[in-house]
C-alpha positions, 0 to 999 in steps of 0.5 A: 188082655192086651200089650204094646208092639213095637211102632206104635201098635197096641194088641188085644188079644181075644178068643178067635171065633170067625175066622178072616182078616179085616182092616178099617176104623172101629165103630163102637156100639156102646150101651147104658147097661141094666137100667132099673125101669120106672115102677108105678102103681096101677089100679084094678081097672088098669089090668086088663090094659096092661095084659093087653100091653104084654100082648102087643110087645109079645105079638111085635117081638114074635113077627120081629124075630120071624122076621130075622128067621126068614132073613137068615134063612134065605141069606144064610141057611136053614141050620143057622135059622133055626137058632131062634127057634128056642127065642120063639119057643120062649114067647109061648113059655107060660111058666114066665109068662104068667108069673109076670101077670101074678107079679101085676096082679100082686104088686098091682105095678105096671107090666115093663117093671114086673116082666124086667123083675121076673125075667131077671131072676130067669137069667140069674137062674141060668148064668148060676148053671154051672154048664157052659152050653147052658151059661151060653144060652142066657144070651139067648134069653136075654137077648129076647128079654130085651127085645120084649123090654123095647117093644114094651117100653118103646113100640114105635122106635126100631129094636135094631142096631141104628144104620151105618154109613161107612164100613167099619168094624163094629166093637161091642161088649157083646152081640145078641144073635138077633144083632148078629144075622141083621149085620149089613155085610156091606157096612160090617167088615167083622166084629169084635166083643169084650164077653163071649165064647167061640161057641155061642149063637153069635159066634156060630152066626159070624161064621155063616156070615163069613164075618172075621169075628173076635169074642172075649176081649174083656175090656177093649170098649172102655179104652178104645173110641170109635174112628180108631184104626184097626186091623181085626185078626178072627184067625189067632183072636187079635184087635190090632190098633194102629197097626204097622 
């Protein structure tokens, strides 16, 4: 939601979910949204390379996500490193797993399109729950969905947020946990998202980072643009632009 102020200010309000002060211009990281990936047929003989495709994007998805796990370890804590555990747990999960390969062998299609397929109907299954801890958790999910999705599609490109090199804060339609840990202090002053909870990994990980962190703000992406700025406000929830 958001309002005008008097002096030029305009206020949007969301849910406080990191608490701290921060002021400087915004960086908005914008994605393209669900894509439908390229289906393709594929022949008999092409099966057994596609199952060794799953395995390398599992295997690079698995030393990433170990990767942030240490990272936060040492940097944050053993509490919060252990929010990826059900990440890692999930690229063991055969039920899933070899769903998409019955996909492949059925369909005879390339593995990317039958694992978006599959994990589609997993997250759809989840969001329809109606339990918020377990509706929070499809950020989870998705949030290794995607990153299998890359590793599938694009192994030789980083699955990160690109580097920054002025401080800013960053705005987003939304953070998965593994973005979160890896933000560089130095470059992110706080965040702010338009989906979210105060309860989410994200949410929980902002405030071990120390990150003032606004979530819920709806439809602040599509009327802002990055160089704006800002003052963000994780006590009371508030994205303050142009602030008197």
């Amino acid at each position: 939601m958001s309002e005008a102020a008097r002096g030029g200010e305009k206020r949007l309000h969301g849910i406080p979910a990191s608490r701290g002060v921060c002021r400087g211009k915004i960086f908005i990281l914008r994605t393209a949204g669900p894509t439908s990936l390229a289906r393709f047929t594929i022949t008999g003989d092409e099966l057994d390379q596609q199952t060794d495709r799953l395995e390398r994007a599992l295997m690079a998805t698995r030393e990433q996500l170990l990767g942030i796990q240490d990272r936060v370890r040492a940097e944050i804590g053993t509490k919060d490193a252990s929010l990826f555990d059900a990440q890692l747990l999930l690229l063991d999960d055969p039920v899933l797993l070899d769903e998409v390969m019955r996909f492949v062998q059925r369909e005879q299609v390339n593995v990317e399109y039958a694992f978006a397929t599959v994990s589609q109907r997993y997250l759809a299954a989840f969001a329809s729950i109606g339990d918020d801890y377990m509706r929070e958790r499809v950020v989870d999910l998705r949030d290794v969905v995607d990153r299998i999705l890359h590793n599938l599609v694009h192994p030789e490109a980083p699955a990160g947020l690109a580097d920054l090199k002025d401080p800013c804060i960053l705005l987003a339609d939304d953070l998965t946990p593994s973005q979160t840990a890896v933000l560089d202090r130095r470059l992110i002053l706080g965040f702010a998202t338009d989906q979210g909870s105060k309860t989410s990994h994200t949410a929980i990980l902002a405030r071990s980072l120390k990150l003032p962190a606004v979530t819920g703000l709806q439809h602040a992406v599509p009327q802002l643009r990055s160089g704006q700025y800002a003052l963000l406000d994780g006590y009371n929830g508030l994205l303050i632009l142009d602030p008197t």
